[in-house]
C-alpha positions in Angstrom: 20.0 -14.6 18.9 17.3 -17.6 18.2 14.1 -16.0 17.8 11.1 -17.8 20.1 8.2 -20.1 18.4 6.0 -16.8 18.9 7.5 -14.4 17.6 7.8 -16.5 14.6 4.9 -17.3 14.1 3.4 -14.1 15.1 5.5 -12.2 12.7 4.4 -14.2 9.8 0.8 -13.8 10.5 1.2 -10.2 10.4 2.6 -10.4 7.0 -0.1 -12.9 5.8 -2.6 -10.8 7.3 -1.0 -7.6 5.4 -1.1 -9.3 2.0 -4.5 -10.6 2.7 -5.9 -7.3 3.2 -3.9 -5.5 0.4 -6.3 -8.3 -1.9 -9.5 -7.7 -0.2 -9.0 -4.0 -0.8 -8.1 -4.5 -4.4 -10.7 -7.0 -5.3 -13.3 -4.5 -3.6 -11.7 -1.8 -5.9 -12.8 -4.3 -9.1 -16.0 -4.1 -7.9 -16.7 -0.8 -7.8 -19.2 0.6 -10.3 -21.5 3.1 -11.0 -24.1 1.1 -8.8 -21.6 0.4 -6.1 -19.8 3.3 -5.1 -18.8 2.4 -1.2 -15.0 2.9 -1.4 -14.7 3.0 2.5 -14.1 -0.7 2.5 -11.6 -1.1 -0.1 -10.0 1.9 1.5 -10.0 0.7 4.9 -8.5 -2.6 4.1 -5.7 -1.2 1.6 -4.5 1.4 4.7 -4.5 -1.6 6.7 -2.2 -3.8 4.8 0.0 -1.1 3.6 0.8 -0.7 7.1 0.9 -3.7 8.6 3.6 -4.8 5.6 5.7 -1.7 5.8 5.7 -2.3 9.6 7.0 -6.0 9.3 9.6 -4.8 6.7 10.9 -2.5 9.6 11.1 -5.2 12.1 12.6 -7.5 9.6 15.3 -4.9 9.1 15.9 -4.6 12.6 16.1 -8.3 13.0 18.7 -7.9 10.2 20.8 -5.7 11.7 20.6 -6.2 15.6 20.2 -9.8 15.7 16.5 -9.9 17.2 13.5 -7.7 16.8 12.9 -4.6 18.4 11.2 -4.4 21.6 9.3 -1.6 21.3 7.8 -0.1 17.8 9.9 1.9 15.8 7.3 4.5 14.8 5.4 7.1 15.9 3.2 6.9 18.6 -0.4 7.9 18.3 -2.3 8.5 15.3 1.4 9.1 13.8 1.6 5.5 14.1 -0.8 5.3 10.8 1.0 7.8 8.8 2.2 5.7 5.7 4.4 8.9 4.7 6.4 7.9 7.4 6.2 4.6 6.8 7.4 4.6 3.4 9.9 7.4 4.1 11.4 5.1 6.5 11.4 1.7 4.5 12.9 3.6 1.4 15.7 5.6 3.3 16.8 2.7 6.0 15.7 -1.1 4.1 17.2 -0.5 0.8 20.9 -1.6 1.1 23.8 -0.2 -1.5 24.2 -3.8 -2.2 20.6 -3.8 -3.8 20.8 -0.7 -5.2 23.5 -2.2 -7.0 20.3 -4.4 -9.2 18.2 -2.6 -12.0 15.4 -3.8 -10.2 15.8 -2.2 -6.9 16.4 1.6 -8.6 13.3 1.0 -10.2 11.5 0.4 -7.1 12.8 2.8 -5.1 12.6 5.5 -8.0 8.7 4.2 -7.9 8.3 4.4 -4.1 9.8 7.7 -3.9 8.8 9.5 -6.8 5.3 8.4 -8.8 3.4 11.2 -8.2 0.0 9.0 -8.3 1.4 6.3 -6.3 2.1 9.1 -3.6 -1.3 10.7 -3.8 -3.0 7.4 -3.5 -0.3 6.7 0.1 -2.0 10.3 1.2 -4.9 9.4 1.1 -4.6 6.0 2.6 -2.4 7.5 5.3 -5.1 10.3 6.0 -7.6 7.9 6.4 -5.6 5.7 8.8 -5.2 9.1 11.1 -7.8 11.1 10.7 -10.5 10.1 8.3 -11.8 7.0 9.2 -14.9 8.3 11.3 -14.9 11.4 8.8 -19.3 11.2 9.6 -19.3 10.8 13.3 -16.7 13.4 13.9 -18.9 15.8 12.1 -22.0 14.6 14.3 -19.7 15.1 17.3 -18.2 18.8 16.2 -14.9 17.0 16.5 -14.1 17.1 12.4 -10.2 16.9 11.8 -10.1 16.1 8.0 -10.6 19.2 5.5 -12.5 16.5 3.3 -14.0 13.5 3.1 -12.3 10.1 2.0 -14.6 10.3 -0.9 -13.8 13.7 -1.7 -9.8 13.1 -1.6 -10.1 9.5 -3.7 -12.7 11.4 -6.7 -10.1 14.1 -7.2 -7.6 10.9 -7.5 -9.8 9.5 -10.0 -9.7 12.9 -12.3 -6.2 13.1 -11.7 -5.7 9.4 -13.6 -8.7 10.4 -16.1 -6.9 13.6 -17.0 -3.7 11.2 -18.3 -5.6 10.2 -21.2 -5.6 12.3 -24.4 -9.0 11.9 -24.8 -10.2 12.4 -21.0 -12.9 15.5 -22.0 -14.2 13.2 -24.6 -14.6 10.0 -22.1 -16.8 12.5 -19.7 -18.7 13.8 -22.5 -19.6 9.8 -23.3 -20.6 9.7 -19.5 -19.9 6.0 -19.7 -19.6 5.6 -16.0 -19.3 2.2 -15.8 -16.8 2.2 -18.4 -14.5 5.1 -17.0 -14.6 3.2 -13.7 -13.2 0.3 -14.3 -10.2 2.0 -16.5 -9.2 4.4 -13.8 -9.7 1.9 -11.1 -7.5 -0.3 -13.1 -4.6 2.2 -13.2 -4.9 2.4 -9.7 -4.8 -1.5 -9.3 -1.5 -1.5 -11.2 0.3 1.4 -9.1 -0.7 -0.8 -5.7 0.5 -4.0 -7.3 3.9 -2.0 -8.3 4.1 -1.1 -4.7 3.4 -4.2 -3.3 5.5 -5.9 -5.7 8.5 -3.8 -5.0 8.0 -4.1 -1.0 7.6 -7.8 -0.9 11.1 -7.8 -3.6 12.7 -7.2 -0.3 11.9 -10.1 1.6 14.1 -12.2 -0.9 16.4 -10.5 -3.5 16.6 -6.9 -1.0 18.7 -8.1 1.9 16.6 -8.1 4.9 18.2 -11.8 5.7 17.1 -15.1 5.9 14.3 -15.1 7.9 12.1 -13.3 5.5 12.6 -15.7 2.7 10.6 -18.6 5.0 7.4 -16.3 4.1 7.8 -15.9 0.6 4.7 -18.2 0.3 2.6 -15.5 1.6 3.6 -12.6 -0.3 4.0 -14.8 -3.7 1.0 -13.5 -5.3 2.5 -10.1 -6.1 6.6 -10.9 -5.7 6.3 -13.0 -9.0 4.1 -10.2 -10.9 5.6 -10.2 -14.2 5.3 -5.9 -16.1 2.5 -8.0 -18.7 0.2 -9.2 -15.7 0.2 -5.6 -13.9 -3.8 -5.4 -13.9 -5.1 -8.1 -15.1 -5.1 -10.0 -11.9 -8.5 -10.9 -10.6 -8.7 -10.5 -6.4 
């Protein structure tokens, strides 16, 4: 079935609009500091753009399969509708094809999606956020509180958890180099979204979601043609 001019086009501004926010988010992330600690934007905008992309990959897939894109969404309802879980759940089970699996590549980025314990914690949080934590403050002003902690709360215990990697973590706290510490963990966390991305955009060429993803590799080129060697050292 021929897909209409607007549907086209609209699909590919959602994926544009996806990657864009995935690099707002990041570069926000390279700016935090121990003078700038507002991780509410970076936050909002990664939740966004993780879901918007994971989204298009599921109407690509359906596209693939049924000849035309679904017409209604193939999610949850509701808040359920922001639940990355879900979303990633459903791209790794139903988008990965046994002919891809049948690459290196593709095990490796599943393995990653499904598996990194890190990568998980930091979709949790984002996924929270997206149903529940966004107006964390208000609801607490309006006796309506939902989350059993705060954004802030969830992404410092995140930070620790990446901190408590290194050998010498105690010795890195004792320094109190704030600054310093900062910009390592953020870092790690900069490559485990890029892996992500990276290994969600591989299937809009190499993955087999069909044709009409590859007119949109332009868009999601910044992170499809991330070598292992430029993981973090991107500047956003």
């Amino acid at each position: 079935m021929a897909l209409t001019l607007s549907k086209n086009i609209a699909i590919g501004e959602e994926v544009r609009t996806s990657i864009k926010l995935i690099e707002a988010g990041l570069g926000q992330l390279q700016g935090i500091n121990g003078a700038n600690d507002f991780y509410h934007l970076p936050i909002l905008n990664l939740a966004n753009g993780f879901e918007r992309l994971m989204k298009t990959i599921i109407c690509f897939h359906a596209l693939h399969i049924n000849g035309d894109f679904p017409n209604k969404s193939l999610w949850p309802s509701g808040n359920k509708g922001h639940d990355l879980e879900i979303l990633l759940n459903k791209v790794t089970l139903e988008c990965f094809s046994k002919d891809y699996l049948r690459l290196p590549c593709a095990k490796t980025d599943l393995h990653y999606l499904r598996n990194d314990a890190l990568f998980r914690q930091i979709i949790r949080i984002l996924s929270e956020f997206g149903q529940k934590n966004r107006y964390y403050y208000l609801d607490i002003v309006l006796n309506q509180q939902k989350a059993t902690s705060s954004m802030e709360q969830q992404w410092q215990r995140l930070e620790f958890d990446i901190l408590a990697r290194s050998k010498d973590w105690q010795r890195k706290i004792k320094e109190n180099d704030i600054d310093k510490n900062l910009h390592e963990i953020n870092q790690e966390i900069i490559i485990m979204i890029e892996k992500s991305v990276r290994a969600l955009t591989r299937l809009f060429t190499i993955g087999g979601l069909g044709n009409e993803t590859r007119r949109y590799t332009g868009y999601i080129s910044q992170f499809l043609f991330l070598r292992d060697d430029q993981l973090g050292k991107q500047t956003y």
